[in-house]
C-alpha distance (Angstrom), angle and dihedral (degrees) to the residues before:
residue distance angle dihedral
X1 . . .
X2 3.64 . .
X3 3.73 101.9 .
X4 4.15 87.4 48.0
X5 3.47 88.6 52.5
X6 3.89 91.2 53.1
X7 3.71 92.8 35.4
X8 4.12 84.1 60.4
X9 3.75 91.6 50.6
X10 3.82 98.7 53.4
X11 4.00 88.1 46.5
X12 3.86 90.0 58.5
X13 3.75 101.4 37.1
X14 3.67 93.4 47.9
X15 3.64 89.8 49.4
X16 4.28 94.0 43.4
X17 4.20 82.7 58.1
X18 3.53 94.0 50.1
X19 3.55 94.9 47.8
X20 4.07 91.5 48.3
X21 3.29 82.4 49.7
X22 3.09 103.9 57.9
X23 3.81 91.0 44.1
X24 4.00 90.9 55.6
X25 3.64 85.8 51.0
X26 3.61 101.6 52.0
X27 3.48 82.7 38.8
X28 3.71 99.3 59.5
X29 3.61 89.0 42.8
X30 3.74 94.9 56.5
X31 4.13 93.6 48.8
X32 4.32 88.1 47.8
X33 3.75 90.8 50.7
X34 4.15 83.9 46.2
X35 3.24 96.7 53.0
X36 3.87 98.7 47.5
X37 3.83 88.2 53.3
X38 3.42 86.3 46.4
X39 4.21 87.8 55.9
X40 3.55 91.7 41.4
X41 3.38 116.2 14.9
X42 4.31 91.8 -179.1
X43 4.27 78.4 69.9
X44 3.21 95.0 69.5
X45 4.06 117.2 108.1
X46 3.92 81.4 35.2
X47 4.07 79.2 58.6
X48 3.24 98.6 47.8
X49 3.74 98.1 37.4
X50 3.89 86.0 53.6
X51 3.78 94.7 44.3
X52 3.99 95.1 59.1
X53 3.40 108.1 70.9
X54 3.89 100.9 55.0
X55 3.66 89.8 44.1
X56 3.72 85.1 53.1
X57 3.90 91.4 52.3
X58 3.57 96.3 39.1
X59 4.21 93.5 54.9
X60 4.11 78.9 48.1
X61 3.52 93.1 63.0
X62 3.37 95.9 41.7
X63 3.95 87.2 54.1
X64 3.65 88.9 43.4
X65 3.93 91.5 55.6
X66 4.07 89.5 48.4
X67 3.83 93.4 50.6
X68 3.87 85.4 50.5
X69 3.42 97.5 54.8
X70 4.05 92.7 47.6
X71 3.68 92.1 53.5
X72 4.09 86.7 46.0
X73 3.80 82.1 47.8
X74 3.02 98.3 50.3
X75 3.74 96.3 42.5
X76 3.49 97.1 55.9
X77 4.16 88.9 52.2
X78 3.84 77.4 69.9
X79 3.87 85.7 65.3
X80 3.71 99.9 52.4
X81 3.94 116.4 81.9
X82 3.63 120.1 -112.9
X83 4.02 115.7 -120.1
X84 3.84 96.1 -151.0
X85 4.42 106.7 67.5
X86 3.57 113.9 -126.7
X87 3.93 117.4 -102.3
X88 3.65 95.2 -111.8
X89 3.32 89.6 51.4
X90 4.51 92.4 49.0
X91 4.13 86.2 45.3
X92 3.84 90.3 54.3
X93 3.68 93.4 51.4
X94 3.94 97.7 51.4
């Protein structure tokens, strides 16, 4: 049950760093694309224009990396023993 346990734990943490990183990138992106309007504020539907597309791949990964971790999830449920016994399994013992 140990190894489950841990197996659980890497599946969340690795998907808790993508996510934050994600964030920090969209983040960063956001403040750069700020501060050029800020420099040059005639720039700034080439900004924005510019800034949409990697903030639109960067919120993919991060959706990517949350879908992985709910199929890992939900592989490793496969793993864990069920407490009610399956009907066949009740029938054959009557």
């Amino acid at each position: 049950m140990g190894s489950l346990g841990l197996a659980y734990l890497g599946v969340f943490v690795g998907a808790g760093l993508v996510v934050i990183g994600a964030g920090m990138g969209i983040g960063k992106l956001s403040g750069s694309a700020l501060e050029g309007a800020a420099r040059q504020p005639e720039a700034l539907s080439a900004l924005q224009t510019m800034m949409i597309i990697p903030a639109a791949m960067i919120e993919g990964l991060g959706l990517l990396a949350l879908v992985t971790v709910l199929l890992a999830a939900l592989t490793l449920n496969k793993g864990v023993p069920s407490a009610n016994p399956a009907p066949a399994a009740a029938e054959a013992t009557k």
